[in-house]
C-alpha positions as a printed Julia matrix, in Angstrom:
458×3 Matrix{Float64}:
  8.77   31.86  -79.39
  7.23   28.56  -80.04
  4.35   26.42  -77.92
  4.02   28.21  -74.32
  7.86   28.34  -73.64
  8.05   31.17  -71.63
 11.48   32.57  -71.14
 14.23   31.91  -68.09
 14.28   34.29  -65.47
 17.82   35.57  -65.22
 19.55   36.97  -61.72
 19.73   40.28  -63.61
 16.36   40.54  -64.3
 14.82   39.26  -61.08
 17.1    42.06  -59.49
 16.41   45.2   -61.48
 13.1    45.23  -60.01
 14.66   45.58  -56.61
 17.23   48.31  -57.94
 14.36   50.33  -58.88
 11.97   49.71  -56.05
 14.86   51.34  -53.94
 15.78   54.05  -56.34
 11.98   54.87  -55.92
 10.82   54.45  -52.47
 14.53   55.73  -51.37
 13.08   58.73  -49.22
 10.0    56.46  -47.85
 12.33   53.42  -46.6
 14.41   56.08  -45.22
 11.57   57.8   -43.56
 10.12   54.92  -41.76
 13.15   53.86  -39.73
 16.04   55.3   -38.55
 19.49   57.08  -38.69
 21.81   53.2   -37.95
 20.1    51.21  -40.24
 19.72   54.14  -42.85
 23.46   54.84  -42.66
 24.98   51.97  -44.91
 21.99   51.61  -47.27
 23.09   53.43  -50.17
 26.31   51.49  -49.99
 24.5    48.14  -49.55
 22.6    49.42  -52.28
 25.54   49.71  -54.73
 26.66   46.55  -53.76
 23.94   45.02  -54.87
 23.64   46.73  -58.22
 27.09   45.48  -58.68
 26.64   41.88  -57.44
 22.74   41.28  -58.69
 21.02   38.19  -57.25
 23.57   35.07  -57.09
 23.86   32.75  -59.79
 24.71   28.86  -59.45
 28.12   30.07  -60.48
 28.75   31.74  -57.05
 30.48   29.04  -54.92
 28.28   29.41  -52.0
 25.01   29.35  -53.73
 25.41   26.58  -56.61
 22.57   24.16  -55.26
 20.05   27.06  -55.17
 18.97   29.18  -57.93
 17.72   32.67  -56.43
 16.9    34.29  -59.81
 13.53   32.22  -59.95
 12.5    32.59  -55.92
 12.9    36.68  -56.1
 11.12   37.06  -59.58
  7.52   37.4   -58.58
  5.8    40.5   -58.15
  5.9    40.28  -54.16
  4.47   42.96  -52.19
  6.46   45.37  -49.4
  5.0    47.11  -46.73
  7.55   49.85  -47.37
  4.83   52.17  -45.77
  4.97   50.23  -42.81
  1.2    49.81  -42.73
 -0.63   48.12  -39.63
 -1.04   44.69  -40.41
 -4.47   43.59  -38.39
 -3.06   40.85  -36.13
 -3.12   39.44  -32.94
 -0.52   37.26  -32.67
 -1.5    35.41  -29.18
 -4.59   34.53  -31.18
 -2.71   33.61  -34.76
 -0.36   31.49  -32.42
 -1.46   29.59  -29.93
  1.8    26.89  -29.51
  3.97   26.4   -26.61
  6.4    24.17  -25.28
  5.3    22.13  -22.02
  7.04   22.73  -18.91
  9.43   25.77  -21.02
  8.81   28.78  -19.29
  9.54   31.33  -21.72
  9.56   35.5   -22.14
  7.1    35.65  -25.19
  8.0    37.78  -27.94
  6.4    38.32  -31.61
  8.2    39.8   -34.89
  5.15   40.35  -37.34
  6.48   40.24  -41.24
  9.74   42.18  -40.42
  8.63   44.55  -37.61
  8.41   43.99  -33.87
  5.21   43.84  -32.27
  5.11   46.41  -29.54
  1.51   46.31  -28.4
  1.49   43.59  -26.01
  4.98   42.71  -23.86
  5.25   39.43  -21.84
  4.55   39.83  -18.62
  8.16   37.85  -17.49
 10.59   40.6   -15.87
 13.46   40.51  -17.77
 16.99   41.49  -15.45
 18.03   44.87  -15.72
 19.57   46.2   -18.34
 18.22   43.35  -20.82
 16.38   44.95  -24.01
 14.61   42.88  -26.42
 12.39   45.12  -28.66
 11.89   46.74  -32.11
 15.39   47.04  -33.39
 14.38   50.41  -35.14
 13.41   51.96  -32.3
 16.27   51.23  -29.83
 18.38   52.09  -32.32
 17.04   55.65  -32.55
 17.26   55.82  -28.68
 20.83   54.18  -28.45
 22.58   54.85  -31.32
 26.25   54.95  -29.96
 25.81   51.21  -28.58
 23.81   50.13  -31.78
 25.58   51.47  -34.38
 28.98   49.83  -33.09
 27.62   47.03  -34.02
 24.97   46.87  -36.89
 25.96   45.65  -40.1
 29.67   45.19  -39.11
 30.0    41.88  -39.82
 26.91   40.83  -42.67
 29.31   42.3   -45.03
 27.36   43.77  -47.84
 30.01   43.7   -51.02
 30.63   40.06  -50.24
 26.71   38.47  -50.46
 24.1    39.91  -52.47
 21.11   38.62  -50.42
 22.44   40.79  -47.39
 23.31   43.82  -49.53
 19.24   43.68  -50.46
 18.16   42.94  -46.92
 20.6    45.64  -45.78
 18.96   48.62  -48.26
 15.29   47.37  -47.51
 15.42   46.25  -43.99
 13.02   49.09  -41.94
 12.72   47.14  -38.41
 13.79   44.2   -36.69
 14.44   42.53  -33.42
 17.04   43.66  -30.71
 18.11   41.51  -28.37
 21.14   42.55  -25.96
 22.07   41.47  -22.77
 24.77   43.68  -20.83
 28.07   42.99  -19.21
 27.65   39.6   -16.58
 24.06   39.57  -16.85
 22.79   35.79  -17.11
 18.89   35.66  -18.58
 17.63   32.21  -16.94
 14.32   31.96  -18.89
 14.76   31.36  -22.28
 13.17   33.77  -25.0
 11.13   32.83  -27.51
 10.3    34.36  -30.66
  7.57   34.17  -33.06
  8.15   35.36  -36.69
  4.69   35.4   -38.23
  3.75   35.76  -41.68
  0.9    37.32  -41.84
 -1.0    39.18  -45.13
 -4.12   39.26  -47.37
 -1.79   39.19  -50.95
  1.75   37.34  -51.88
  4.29   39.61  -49.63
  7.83   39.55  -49.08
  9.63   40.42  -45.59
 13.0    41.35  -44.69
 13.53   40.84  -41.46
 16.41   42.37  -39.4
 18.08   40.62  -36.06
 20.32   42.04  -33.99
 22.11   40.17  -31.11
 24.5    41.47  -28.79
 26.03   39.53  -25.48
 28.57   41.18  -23.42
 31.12   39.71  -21.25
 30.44   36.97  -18.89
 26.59   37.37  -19.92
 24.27   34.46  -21.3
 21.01   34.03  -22.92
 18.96   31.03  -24.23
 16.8    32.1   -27.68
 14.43   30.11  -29.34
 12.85   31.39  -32.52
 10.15   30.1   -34.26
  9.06   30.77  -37.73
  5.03   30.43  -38.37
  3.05   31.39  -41.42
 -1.25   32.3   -40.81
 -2.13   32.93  -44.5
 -2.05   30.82  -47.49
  0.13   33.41  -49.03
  3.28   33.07  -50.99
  5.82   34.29  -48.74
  9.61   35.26  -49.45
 11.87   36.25  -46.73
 15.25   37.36  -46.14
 16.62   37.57  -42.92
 19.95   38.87  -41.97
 20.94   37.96  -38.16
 24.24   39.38  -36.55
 25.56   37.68  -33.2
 28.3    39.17  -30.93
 29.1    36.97  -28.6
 31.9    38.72  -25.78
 34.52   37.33  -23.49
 33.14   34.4   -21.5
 29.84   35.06  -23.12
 27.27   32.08  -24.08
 24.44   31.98  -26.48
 21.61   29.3   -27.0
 20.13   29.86  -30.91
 16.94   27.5   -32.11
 15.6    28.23  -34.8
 12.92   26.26  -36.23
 10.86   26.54  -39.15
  7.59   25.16  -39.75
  5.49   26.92  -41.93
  3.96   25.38  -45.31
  4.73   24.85  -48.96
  4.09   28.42  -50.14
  7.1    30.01  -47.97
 10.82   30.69  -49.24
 13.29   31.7   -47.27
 16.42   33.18  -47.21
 18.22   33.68  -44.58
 22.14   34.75  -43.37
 23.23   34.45  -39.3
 26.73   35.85  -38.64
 28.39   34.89  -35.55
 32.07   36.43  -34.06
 32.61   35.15  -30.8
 35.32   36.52  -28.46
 37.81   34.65  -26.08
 36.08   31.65  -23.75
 32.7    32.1   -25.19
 30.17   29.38  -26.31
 27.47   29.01  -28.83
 25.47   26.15  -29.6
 23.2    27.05  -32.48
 20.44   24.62  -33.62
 18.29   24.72  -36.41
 15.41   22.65  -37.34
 13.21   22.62  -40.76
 10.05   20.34  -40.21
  8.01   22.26  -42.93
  8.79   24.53  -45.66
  8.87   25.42  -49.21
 12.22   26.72  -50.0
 14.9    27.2   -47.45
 18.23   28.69  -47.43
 20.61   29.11  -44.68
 23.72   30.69  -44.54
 25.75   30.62  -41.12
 29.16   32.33  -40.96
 31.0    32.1   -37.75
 33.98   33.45  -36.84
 36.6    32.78  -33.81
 38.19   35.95  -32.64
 38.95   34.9   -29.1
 41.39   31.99  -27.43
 39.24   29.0   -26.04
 35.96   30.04  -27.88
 33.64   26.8   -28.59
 30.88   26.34  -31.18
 28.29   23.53  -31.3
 26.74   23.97  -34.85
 23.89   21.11  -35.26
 20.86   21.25  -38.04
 17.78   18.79  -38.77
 16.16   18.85  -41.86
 12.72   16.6   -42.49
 11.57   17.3   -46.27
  9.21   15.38  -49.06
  6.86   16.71  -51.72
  8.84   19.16  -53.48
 10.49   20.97  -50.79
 13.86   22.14  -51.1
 16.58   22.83  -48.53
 20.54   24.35  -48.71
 22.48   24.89  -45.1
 25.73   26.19  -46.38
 28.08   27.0   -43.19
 31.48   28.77  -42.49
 33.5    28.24  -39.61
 36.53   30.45  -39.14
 38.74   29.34  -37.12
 41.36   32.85  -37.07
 42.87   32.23  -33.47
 44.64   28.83  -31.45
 42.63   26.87  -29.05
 39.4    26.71  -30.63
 36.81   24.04  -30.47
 33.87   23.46  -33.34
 31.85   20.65  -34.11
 29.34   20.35  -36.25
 26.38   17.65  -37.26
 23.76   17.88  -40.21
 21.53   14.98  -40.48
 18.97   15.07  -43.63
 15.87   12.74  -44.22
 14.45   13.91  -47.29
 10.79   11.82  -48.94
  9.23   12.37  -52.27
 10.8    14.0   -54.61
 12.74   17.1   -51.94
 16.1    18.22  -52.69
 18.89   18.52  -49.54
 21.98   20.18  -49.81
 24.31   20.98  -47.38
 27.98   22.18  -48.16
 30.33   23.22  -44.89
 33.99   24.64  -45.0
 35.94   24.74  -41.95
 38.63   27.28  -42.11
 41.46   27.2   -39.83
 44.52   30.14  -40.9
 47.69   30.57  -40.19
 48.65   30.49  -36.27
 45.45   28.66  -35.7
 47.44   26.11  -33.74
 45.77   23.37  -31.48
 42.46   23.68  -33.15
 40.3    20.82  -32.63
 37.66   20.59  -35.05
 34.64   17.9   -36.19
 32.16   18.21  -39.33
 30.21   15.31  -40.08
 27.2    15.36  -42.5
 24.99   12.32  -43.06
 22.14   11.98  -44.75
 19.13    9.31  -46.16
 16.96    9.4   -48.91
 13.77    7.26  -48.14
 13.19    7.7   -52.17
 14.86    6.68  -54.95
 13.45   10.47  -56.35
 15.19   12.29  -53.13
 18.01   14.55  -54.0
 21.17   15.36  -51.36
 24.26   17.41  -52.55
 26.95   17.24  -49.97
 29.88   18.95  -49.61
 32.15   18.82  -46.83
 35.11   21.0   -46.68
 39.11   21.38  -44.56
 40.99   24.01  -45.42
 44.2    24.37  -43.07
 46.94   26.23  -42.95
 48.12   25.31  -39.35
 50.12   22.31  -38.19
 49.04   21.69  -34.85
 45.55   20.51  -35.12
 42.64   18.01  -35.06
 40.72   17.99  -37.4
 38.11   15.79  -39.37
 35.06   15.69  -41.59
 32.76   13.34  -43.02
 29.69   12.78  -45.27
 27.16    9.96  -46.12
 24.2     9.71  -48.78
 22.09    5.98  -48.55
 18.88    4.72  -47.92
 16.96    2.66  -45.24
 18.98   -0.41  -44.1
 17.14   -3.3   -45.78
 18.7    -5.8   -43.42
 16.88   -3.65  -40.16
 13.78   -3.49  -42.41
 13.53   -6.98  -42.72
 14.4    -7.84  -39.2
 11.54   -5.73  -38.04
  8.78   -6.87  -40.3
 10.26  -10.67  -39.08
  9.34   -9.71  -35.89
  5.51   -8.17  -36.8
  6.74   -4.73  -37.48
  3.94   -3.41  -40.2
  6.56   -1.94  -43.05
  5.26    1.63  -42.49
  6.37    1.79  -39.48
  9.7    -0.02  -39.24
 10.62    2.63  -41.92
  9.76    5.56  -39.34
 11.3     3.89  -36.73
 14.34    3.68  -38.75
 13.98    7.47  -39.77
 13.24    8.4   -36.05
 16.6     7.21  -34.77
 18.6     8.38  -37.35
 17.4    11.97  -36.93
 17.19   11.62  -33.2
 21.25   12.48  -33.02
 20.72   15.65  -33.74
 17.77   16.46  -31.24
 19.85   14.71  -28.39
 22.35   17.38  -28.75
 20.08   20.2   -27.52
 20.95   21.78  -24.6
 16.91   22.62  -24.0
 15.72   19.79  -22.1
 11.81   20.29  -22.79
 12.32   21.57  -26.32
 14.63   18.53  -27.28
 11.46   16.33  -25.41
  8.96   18.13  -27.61
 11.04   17.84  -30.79
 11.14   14.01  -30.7
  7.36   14.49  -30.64
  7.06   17.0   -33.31
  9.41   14.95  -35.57
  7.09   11.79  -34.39
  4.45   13.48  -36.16
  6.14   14.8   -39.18
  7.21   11.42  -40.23
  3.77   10.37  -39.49
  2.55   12.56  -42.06
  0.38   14.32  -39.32
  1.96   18.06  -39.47
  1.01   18.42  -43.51
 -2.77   18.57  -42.59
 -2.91   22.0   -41.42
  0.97   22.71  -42.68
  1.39   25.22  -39.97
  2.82   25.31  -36.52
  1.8    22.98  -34.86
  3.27   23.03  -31.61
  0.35   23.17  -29.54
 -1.48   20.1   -31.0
């Protein structure tokens, strides 16, 4: 091979070394967690061998290529060694006047040392998914891994074979959860590491709860995580989902939510990347219910050489449905965007009503956005409509500020700020949406890449 061309890293051979970590450590992933999530391994495992890492040639992954994020020779705490932690000191963030039930996932297990001292009503469980599982399997293995289908995506097949522990959240039949739980996912080790982390999410009838997760890396690692979260929603159910990232440059992530709500129910899921390296997100939600609503909205803030894909489904299988969805992108630098979302409404779907709107600005003339807005209908009675945008800052506003004394730095964040501020307005959280126009203050600023952590509590 001439000069120092090294060779490309194909999907086949970036996942042969997970076929064979498996095929090796079979008996030790099985031994260190439990009978539900050990039952469809093998057969997640198969999958996988069949399917191998995605290429840009699968639909739903073109804009990311996985073969070169799973290559590296990542360590796994298949062992499930104690990491030495303490999260309330590696995390010291909160959000003013949010009173919230603290919980911490460390890597991909729950951390079961410390529990918030908020009562939680009865019945509620939010804990190690493992262990639950092992004292309720009946209830938990109705439900795990039904819908993260394992022959149809190859990044849950692998979470699904190496997934040892999780988190557990489930909230029983008319039980309503008024303080709103937050959880910290920290990345915490002394050499490069990858986590798969496991979520598990179940609200019964007529029960609602308000989750806000938080993703925070300690160590100047390289980081790769995959993270596989399933959401029943029941009859006249409601769930709140945040999840925001903000970790640093090191960090990829990969991660699939599944959502099937039932009749009357409501979700409003929100998801904010202020920080990263690489991020995917995959959300798949399905209507299975009459008069179910969804309220999908995502923020992304990106420069440097960050990269991040939301790629969304929403299946609209039953009439009298309601979904809207907003992704607004600023991307600096030289970061790549992409967002692609299909809307799905089958046959018999009738009086759907149904929004999808995608805009997006690229303060650089090196900025990257691939959009892809998608209707596919096979119903007749319906509203539905989608839209997408790609441009820069308004010269015309530009120039009308700096007429005015407006220094040109700032005109262009306070251009940035509103456009971006759409999506924050739409959370239902009234002192997380206050402390996200804050955050996103500062990230424009330039002030969150000095630590390029969390920083939530500065």
């Amino acid at each position: 091979m001439a000069g120092n061309d090294k060779p490309k890293t194909t999907g086949s051979d970036a996942a042969r070394q997970y076929m064979d970590i498996y095929a090796q450590c079979r008996d030790m992933i099985h031994s260190h967690s439990c009978d539900v999530m050990n039952a469809p391994r093998d057969a997640a495992y198969d999958d996988f061998c069949r399917q191998g890492l995605p290429t840009r040639k699968v639909e739903r992954y073109k804009y990311t290529d996985m073969a070169p994020l799973f290559a590296p020779d990542y360590g796994l705490n298949l062992n499930r060694l104690e990491i030495p932690v303490d999260p309330y000191e590696a995390f010291r963030c909160d959000v003013p006047n949010l009173s919230t039930s603290l919980y911490f996932v460390v890597n991909d297990a729950f951390y079961t040392k410390l529990q918030p001292k908020g009562h939680l009503p009865e019945g509620v469980i939010i804990g190690s998914l493992a262990e639950e599982a092992a004292k309720k399997p009946h209830l938990i293995g109705k439900y795990y891994a039904r819908i993260a289908k394992t022959d149809g995506d190859a990044i849950t097949a692998l979470n699904t074979m190496m997934a040892q522990d999780g988190l557990l959240v489930y909230v029983p039949k008319g039980t309503k959860v008024d303080r709103t739980v937050q959880v910290i996912n920290i990345l915490r080790s002394d050499v490069d590491l990858m986590a798969n982390r496991r979520v598990l999410i179940i609200v019964e009838p007529e029960a609602e709860i308000k989750l806000l997760f938080c993703d925070h890396a300690v160590d100047d690692r390289k980081f790769l995580t995959t993270q596989v979260i399933e959401a029943y929603v029941g009859d006249n159910a409601g769930l709140d989902l945040y999840c925001l990232e903000e970790t640093h440059a090191k960090n990829t992530r990969v991660s699939n939510l599944y959502i099937e709500q039932q009749a009357n129910s409501r979700v409003n899921h929100n998801i904010i990347t202020l920080h990263n390296g690489v991020t995917r997100n995959k959300t798949d939600l399905a209507f299975c219910g009459e008069g179910a609503e969804c309220n999908l909205c995502g923020c992304v803030i990106a420069d440097k050489q960050q990269h991040v894909d939301n790629n969304t489904l929403i299946d609209h299988r039953v009439p009298h449905c309601t979904s809207n969805e907003l992704y607004k992108y600023v991307l600096d630098g030289h970061a790549t965007g992409a967002f692609a979302g299909r809307v799905l409404v089958r046959h018999g779907a009738q009086k759907t009503v149904s929004q999808e709107t995608n805009q997006n600005l690229c303060a650089t003339k090196e900025a990257r956005m691939y959009t892809q807005p998608m209707l596919e209908i096979y119903a007749d009675d319906v509203k539905c409509a989608h839209g997408s945008t790609v441009g820069q800052l308004n010269d015309a506003a530009m120039f009308y500020m700096q007429q005015r004394g407006i220094p040109v730095k700032e005109a262009k964040l306070l251009l940035e700020f509103a456009f971006i501020n759409e999506v924050i307005d739409q959370m239902q959280l009234a002192p997380l949406r206050d402390r996200l126009h804050y955050l996103v203050e500062k990230r424009f600023r330039g002030e969150l890449n000095k630590c390029e952590g969390c920083n939530l509590c500065k």
